[in-house]
C-alpha positions in Angstrom: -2.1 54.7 3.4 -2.1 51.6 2.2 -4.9 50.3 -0.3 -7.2 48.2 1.1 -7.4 43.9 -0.1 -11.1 43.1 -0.3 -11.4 39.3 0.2 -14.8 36.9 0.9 -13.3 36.6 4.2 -13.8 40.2 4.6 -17.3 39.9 3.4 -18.2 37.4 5.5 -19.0 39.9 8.3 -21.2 41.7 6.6 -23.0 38.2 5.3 -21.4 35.0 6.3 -22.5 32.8 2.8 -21.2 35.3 0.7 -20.3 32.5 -2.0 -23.3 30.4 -1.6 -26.2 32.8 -2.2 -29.0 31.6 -4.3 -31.0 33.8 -6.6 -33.6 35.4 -4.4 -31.3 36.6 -1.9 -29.6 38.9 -4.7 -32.0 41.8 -4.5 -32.1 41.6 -0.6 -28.0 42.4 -0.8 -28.3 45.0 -3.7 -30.3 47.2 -1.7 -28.6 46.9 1.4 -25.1 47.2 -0.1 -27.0 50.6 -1.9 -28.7 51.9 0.8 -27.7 50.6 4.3 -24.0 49.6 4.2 -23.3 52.5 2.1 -24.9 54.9 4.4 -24.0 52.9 7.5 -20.1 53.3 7.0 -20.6 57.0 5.9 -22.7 57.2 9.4 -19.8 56.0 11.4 -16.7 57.9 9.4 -16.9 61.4 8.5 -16.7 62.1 5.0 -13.7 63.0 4.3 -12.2 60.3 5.9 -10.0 58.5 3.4 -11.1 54.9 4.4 -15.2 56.7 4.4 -14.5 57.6 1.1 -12.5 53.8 -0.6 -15.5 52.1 1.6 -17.9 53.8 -0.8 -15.7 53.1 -3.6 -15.9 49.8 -2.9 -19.5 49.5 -1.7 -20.4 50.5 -5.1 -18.3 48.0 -6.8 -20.1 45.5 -5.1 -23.3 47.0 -6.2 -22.3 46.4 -9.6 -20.8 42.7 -9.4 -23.8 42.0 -7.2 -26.4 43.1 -10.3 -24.6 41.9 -13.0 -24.8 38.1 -11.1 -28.6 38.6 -11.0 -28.5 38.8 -14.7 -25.9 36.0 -15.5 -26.8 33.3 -12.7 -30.2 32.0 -13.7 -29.4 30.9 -16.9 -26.0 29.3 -15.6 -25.5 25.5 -14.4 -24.5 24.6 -10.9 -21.1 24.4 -11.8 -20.7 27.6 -13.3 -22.4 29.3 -10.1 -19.7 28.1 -8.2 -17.3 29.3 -10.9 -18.8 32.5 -10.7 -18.1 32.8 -6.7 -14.5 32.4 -7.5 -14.5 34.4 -10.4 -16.6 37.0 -7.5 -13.5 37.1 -5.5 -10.7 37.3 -7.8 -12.4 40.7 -9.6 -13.0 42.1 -5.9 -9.8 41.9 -4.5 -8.2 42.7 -7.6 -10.3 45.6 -8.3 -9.9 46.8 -4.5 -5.9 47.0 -4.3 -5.4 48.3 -8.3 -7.3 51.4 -8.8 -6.4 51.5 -12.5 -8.3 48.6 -13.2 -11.9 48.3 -14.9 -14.5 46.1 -13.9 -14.8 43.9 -16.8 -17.5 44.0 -19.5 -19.4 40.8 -18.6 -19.2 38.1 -15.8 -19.4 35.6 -18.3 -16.7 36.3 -20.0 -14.7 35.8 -16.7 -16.5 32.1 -16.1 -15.3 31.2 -19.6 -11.4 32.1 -19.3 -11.3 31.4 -15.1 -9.5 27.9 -14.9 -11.4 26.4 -12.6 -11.8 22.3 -11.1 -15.6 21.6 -12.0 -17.7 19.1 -9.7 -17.1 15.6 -10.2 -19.7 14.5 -13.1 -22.4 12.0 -12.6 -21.7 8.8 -13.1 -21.5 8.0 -16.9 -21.5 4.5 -18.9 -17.8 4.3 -19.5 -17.4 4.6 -15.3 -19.3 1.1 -15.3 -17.3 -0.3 -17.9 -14.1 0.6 -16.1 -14.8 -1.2 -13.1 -16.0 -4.2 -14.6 -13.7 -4.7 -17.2 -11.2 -8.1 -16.6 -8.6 -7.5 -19.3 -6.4 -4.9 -20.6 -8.0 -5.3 -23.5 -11.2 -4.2 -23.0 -9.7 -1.0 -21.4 -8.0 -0.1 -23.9 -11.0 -0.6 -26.6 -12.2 2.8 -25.1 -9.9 4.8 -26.6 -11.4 5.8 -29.4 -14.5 3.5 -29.5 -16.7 6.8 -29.4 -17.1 6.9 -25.4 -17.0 10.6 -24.2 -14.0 10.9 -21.4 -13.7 13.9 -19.0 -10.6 14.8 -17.2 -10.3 11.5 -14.9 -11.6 8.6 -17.5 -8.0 8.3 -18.3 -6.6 8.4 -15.5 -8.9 5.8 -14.1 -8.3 3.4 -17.0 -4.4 3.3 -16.2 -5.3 2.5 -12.9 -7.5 -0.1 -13.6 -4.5 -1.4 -15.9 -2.4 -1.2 -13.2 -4.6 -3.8 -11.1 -4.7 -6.3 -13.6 -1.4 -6.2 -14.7 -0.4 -7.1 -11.0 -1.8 -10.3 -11.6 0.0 -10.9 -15.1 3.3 -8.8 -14.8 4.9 -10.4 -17.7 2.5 -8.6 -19.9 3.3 -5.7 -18.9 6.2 -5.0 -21.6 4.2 -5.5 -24.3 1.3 -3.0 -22.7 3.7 -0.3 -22.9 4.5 -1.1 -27.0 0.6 -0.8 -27.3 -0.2 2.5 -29.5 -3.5 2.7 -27.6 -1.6 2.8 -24.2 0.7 5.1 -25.7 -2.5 7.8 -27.3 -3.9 7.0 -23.1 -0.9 8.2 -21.1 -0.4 11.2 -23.9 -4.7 11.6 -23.2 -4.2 11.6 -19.3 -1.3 13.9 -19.2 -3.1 16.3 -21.4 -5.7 16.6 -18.3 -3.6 16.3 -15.9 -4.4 19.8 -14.0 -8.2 18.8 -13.8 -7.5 15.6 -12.7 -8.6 15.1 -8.9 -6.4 15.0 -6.0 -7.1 11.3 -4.8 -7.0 10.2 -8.5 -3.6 11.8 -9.4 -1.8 10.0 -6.1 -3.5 6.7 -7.2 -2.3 7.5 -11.2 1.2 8.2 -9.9 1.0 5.4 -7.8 -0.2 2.8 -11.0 2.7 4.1 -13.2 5.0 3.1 -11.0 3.3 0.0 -10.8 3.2 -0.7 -14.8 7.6 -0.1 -14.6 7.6 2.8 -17.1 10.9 4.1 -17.9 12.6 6.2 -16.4 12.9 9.0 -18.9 9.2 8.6 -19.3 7.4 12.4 -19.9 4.4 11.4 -18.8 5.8 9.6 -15.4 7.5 13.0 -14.9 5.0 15.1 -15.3 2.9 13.8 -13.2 5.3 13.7 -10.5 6.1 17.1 -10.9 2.3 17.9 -11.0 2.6 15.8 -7.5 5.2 18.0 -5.8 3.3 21.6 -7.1 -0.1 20.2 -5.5 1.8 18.8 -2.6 0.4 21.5 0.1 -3.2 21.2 -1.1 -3.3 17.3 -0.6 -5.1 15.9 2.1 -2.9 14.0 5.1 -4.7 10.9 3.7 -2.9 11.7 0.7 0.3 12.2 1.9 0.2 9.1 4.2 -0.8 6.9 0.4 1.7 8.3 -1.4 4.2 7.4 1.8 2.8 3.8 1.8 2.3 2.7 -1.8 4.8 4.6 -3.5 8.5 5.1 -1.1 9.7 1.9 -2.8 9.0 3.0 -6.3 10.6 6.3 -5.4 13.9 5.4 -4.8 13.8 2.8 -7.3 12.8 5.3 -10.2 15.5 8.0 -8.7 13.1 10.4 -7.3 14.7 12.1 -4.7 13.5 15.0 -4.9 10.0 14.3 -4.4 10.3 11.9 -1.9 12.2 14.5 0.2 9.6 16.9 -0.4 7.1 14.0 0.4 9.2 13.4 3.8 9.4 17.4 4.6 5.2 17.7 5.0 5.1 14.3 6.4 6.8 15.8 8.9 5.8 19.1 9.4 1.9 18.0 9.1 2.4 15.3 11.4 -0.1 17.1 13.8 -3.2 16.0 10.8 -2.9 12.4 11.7 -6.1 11.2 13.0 -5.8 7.5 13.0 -3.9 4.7 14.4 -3.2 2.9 11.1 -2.1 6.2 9.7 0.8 6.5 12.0 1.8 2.8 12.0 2.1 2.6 7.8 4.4 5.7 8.0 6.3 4.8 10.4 6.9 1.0 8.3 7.4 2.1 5.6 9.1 5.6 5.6 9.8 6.8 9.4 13.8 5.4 8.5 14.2 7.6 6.0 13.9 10.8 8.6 15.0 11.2 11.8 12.6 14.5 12.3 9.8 12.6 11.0 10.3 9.6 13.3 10.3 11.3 16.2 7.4 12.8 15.5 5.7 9.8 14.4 6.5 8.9 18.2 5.2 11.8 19.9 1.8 10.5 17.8 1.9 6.9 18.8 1.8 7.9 22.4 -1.0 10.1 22.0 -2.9 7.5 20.1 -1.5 4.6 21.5 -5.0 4.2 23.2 -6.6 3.3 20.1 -4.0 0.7 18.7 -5.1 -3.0 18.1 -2.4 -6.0 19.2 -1.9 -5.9 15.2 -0.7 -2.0 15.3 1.4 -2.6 18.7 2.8 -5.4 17.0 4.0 -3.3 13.9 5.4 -0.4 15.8 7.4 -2.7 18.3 9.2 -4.5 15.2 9.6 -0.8 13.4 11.5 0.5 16.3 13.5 -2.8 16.7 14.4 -2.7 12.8 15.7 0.4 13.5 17.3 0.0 16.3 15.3 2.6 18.4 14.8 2.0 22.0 12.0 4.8 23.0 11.8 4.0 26.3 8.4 6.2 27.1 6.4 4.6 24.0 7.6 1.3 24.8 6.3 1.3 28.4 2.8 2.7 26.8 2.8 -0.4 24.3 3.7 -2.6 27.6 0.8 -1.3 29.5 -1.8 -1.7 27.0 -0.2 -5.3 26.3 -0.8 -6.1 30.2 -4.2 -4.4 30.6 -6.1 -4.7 27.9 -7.7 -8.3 27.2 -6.2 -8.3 23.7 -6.1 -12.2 22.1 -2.5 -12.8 21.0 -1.9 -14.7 17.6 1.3 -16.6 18.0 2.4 -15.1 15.1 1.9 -12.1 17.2 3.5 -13.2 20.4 6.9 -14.7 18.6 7.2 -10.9 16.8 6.7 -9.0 20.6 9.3 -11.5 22.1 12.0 -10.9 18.8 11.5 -6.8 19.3 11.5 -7.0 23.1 14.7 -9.0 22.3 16.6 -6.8 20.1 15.8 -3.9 22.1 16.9 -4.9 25.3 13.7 -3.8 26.8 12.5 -5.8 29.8 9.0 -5.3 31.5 8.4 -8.5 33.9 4.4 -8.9 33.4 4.7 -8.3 29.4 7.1 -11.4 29.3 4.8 -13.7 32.0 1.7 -13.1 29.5 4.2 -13.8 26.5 5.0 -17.1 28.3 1.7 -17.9 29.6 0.2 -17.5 25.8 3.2 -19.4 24.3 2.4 -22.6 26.4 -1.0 -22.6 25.0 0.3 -22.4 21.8 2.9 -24.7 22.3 1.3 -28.0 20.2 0.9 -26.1 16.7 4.7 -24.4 16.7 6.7 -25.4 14.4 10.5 -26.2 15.0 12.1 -23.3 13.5 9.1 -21.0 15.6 10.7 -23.3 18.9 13.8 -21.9 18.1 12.9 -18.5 17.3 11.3 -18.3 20.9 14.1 -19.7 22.7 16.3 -17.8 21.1 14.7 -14.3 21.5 13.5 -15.0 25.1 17.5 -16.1 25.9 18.4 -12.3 24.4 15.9 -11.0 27.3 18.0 -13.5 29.9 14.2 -14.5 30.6 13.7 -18.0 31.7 10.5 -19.4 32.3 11.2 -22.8 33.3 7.6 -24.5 32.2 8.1 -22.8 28.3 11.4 -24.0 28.4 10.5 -27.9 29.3 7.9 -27.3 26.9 10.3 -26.6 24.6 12.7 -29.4 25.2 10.1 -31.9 25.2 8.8 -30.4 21.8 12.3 -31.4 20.1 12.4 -34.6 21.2 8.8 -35.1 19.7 10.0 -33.6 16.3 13.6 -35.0 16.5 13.5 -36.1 13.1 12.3 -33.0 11.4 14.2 -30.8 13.2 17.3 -29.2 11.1 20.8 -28.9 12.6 20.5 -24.8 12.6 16.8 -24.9 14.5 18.4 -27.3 16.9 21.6 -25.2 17.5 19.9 -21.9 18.4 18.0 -24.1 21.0 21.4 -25.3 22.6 22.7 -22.0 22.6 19.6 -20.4 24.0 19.8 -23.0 27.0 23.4 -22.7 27.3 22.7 -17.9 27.7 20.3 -19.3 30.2 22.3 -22.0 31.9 19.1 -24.4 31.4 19.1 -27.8 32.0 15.7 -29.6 30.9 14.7 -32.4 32.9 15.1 -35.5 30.4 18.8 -33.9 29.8 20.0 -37.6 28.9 17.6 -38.2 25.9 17.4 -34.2 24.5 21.2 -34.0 24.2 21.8 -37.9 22.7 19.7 -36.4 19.6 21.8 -33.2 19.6 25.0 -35.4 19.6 23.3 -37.5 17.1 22.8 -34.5 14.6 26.0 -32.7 15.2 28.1 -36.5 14.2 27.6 -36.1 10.6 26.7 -32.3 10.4 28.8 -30.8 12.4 31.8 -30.0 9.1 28.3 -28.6 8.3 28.1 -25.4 9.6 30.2 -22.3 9.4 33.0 -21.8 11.4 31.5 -19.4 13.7 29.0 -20.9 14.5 30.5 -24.4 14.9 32.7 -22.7 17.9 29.7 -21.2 19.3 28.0 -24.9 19.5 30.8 -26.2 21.4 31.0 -23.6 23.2 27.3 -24.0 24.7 27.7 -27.5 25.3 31.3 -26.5 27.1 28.8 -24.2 29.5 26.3 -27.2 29.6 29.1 -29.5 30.8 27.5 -32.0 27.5 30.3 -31.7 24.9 32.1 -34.9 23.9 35.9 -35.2 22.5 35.1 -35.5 19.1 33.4 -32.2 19.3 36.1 -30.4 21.0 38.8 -31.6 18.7 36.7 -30.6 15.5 37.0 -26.9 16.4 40.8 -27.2 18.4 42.4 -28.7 15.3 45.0 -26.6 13.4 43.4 -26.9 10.4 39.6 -24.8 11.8 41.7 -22.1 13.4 43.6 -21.0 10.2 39.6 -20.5 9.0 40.0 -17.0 11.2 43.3 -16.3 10.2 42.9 -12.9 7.8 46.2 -12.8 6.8 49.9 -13.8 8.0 53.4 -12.2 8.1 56.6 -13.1 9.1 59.0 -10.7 10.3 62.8 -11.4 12.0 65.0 -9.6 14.0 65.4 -6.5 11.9 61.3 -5.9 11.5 62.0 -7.1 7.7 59.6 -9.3 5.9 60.3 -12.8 5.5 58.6 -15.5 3.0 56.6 -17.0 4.5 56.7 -20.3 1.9 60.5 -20.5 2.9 59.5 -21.7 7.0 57.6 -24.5 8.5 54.2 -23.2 9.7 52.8 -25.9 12.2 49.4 -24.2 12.0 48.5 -25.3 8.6 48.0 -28.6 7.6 50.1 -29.0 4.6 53.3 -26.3 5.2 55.4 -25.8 1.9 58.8 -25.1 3.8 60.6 -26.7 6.0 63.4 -24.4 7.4 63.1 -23.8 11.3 62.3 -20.3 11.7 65.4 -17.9 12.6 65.8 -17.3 16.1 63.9 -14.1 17.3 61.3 -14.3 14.5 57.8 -13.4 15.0 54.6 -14.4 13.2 51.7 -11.4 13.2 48.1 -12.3 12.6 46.0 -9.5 10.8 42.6 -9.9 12.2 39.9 -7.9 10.6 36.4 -7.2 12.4 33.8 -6.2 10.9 30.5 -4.0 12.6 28.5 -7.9 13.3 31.4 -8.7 14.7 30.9 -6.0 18.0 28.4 -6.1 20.7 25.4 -3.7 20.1 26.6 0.0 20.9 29.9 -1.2 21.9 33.7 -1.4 20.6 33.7 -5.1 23.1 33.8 -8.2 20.5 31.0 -10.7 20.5 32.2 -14.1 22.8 32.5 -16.5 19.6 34.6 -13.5 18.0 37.2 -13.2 20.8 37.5 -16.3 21.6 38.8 -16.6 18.0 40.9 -14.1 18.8 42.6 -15.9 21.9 42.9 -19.0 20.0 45.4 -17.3 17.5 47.4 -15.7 20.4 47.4 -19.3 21.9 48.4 -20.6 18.0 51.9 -18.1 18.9 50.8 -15.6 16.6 51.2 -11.5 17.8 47.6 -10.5 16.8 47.0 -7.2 14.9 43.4 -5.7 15.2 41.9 -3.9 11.8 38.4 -3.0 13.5 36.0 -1.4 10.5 35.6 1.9 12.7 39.5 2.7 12.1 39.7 1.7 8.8 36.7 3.4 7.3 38.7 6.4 8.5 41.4 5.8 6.1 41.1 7.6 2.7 44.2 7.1 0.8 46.6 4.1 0.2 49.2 5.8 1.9 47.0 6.2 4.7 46.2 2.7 5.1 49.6 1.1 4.5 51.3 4.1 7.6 48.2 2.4 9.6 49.2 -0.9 9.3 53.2 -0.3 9.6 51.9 1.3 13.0 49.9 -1.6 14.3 52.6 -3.7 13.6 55.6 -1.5 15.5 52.8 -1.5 18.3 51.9 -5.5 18.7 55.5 -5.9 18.5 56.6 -3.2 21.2 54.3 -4.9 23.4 55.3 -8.5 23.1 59.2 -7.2 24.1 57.8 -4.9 26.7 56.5 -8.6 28.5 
């Protein structure tokens, strides 16, 4: 049979308080685990039953730990009654599943060796003068000055450092020179197994904060002290330590523990209670795990109920940073955005149209309030907020056309504040929409205006772009239009150039006239059946979200060098990030070219 592992838990049946009992209850349970129990369990088993006989064995065990407490406990304090419970249930369970061993001498001995968390103390002088201190200095007069520290004095005194050095960080070097600071972190990671589970996140948190060095012992150690107490700490603890501390983390090279922080994140994510608890994770570390995300979503739809505009706003612009378009929580946050009488900052309302935006996400009555709400707000935007609004409702393909006029008539009144970029992202939200305001004269004279001297300006992407919305808007002039046709803007997009001749052999390029660019170096007439390949190289901003399709502004780039005569080869990133070796790379680009020109004889 197997021996028998006497816990409180097992205890507990027989008297649920079994480590709470005060003084006068003692000789109630002596003679009822003497007489009653005892003769109870006999009652019920015969005697010769093995688990009648370690029953008695163990009845009058208790007997014994139960009468040597009634000596030891009145002259103990409260905190060594309640290391005397623990110290209770160690000797029982130890005593119940070794037979060999002996009940020890004296209970007291036990409370002296048991390493044990005492109660927090009282409040003491040195608390006071903690909080109120204002400079480093006066913190770190403590040490030594004849104040009596327990356990999380120390601690609290580099967190207090901590707070005021955020205010004077260039201090911060010399702090860490100080031999008081040093005598303070060697104090605190003396104590740092009685140092309370709150305290330690926050201490952890503050030497981060004070940019210790890496190699730092102290730093380390309480990390590692971190990652052993890791499933004993709170949720609350967890979610701090996720909030205040990621950043410092990765900077400091902790991987480890921030995985381990990210694995019971995760698995745990069932002991989130709150609203803002959810929302901080998910900012701040729900990118960093895909398992961890997801649950963070399951939990935003169950507490979705209890979220603020503030905490709708946040988790919107998390899933848009991260590109994740959770259909099910996203037609929660619209329904709650609809129904409830929330009262929408427009700091608020620009941040739920950008997210609705790069998520693709359209709900018809989310983007009527959006509108409505704008309007109101329409006399303290700014220009670049104008923009950012056009721009972001244009993405939805969502035209309201009272914002809009609202928005025309706003850059006319700010024409001469308004910068050339601001004013650009409003033609081209107008052009996605096809929008023509209703003073179209006057609103594009002060585009034209701008674009005169500022139009060189801008990059080259963008200065096609431009034309292109005024193309659409049936408003670009001939200057414009020969800005971005000339052979001079095109070879901007040119990657690189070859020449190749009948043969498929390379030919310099310096030798030939090369009407393209504006000041050619040769100026013999290429040889009959020569070709001139374009290598154009795209990048990932280059593609349409999701999609191997190039942006507009990027192909029509790429038809303006076929129109140049040019046989264009396309280096996408996708295909070369596949390529490992040199010889890899060069085979790849010998192939591209055989291809481009197969095709142009196959015509």
């Amino acid at each position: 049979m197997e021996r028998l592992a006497v816990t409180a838990s097992h205890l507990s049946c027989f008297f649920p308080k079994f480590v709470n009992w005060e003084l006068p209850l003692h000789h109630t349970l002596l003679s009822f685990f003497s007489s009653g129990l005892r003769n109870h369990l006999l009652g019920v088993l015969p005697p010769c039953h093995p688990v009648a006989t370690m029953a008695a064995h163990l009845v009058k065990r208790c007997t014994c730990l139960l009468r040597e407490a009634t000596c030891v406990v009145p002259a103990m304090s409260p905190a060594g009654r309640l290391r005397l419970a623990r110290v209770a249930h160690r000797t029982l369970t130890s005593s119940a599943t070794s037979p060999s061993s002996h009940f020890p001498a004296s209970l007291t001995e036990l409370v002296e060796r048991e390493p044990v968390f005492t109660p927090y103390p009282g409040r003491q002088e040195v608390d006071w003068l903690i909080e109120k201190a204002t400079r480093p200095e006066e913190l770190l007069e403590l040490i030594g000055g004849g104040h009596s520290l327990h356990q999380n004095h120390a601690a609290h005194i580099l967190i207090q450092l901590s707070r005021l050095l955020s205010e004077k960080p260039e201090n911060k070097a010399s702090l860490t020179q100080d031999a008081r600071f040093q005598q303070l972190l060697h104090l605190a990671n003396s104590q740092i197994t009685s140092i309370w589970h709150g305290t330690l996140v926050k201490l952890l948190r503050s030497l981060y904060a004070l940019a210790l060095p890496k190699t730092c012992k102290e730093l380390r150690s309480v990390e590692q002290e971190v990652r052993w107490r890791m499933r004993r700490l709170k949720y609350k603890h967890l979610a701090f330590l996720a909030e205040s501390s990621t950043t410092y983390m990765q900077e400091q090279d902790s991987q480890e523990l921030l995985a381990e922080l990210l694995v019971h994140l995760e698995r745990r994510w069932t002991e989130i209670e709150d609203g803002r608890t959810v929302v901080a994770i998910m900012m701040k570390v729900g990118h960093l795990s895909e398992p961890l995300m997801n649950r963070l979503e399951d939990k935003c739809l169950e507490l979705v109920e209890q979220f603020g505009p503030d905490d709708l706003r946040k988790v919107l612009l998390t899933l848009a940073a991260q590109n994740r378009r959770s259909v099910p929580l996203l037609r929660a946050i619209s329904y709650h955005l609809v129904q409830k009488p929330f009262t929408l900052t427009k700091g608020t309302l620009m941040d739920l149209a950008y997210a609705y935006g790069k998520l693709n996400f359209h709900q018809t009555q989310v983007f009527q309030r959006l509108a409505a709400d704008l309007l109101s707000h329409m006399p303290s935007l700014t220009p670049s907020e104008v923009a950012r609004c056009a721009k972001s409702l244009a993405l939805l393909k969502w035209l309201n056309l009272p914002l809009f006029e609202a928005f025309a008539q706003h850059i006319l009144n700010t024409a001469q504040d308004i910068t050339l970029q601001h004013l650009c992202n409003v033609v081209l939200a107008f052009a996605r929409l096809n929008f023509h305001p209703e003073q179209e004269d006057r609103f594009f004279s002060v585009v034209h205006e701008k674009l005169v001297s500022e139009l060189a300006d801008l990059s080259p992407a963008l200065q096609v772009d431009v034309v292109w919305a005024l193309c659409v808007l049936q408003q670009v002039q001939e200057a414009e239009l020969r800005a971005v046709l000339s052979s001079d803007f095109h070879t901007q997009f040119l990657d690189a150039e070859v020449l190749l001749d009948t043969e498929g052999q390379f030919l310099n390029l310096r030798d030939f006239v090369a009407p393209h660019l504006a000041q050619a170096t040769g100026s013999r007439p290429l040889p009959p059946g020569a070709k001139r390949l374009a290598f154009l190289r795209w990048e990932f901003p280059n593609f349409n979200s999701r999609s191997k399709d190039l942006l507009g502004r990027f192909f029509l780039a790429r038809r303006h060098v076929l129109a140049a005569g040019f046989l264009v080869v396309d280096v996408p990133y996708y295909e070369w990030l596949e390529l490992k070796s040199e010889w890899q790379k060069g085979a790849y680009l010998k192939d591209k070219m055989r291809k481009a020109v197969a095709e142009e004889l196959a015509k």
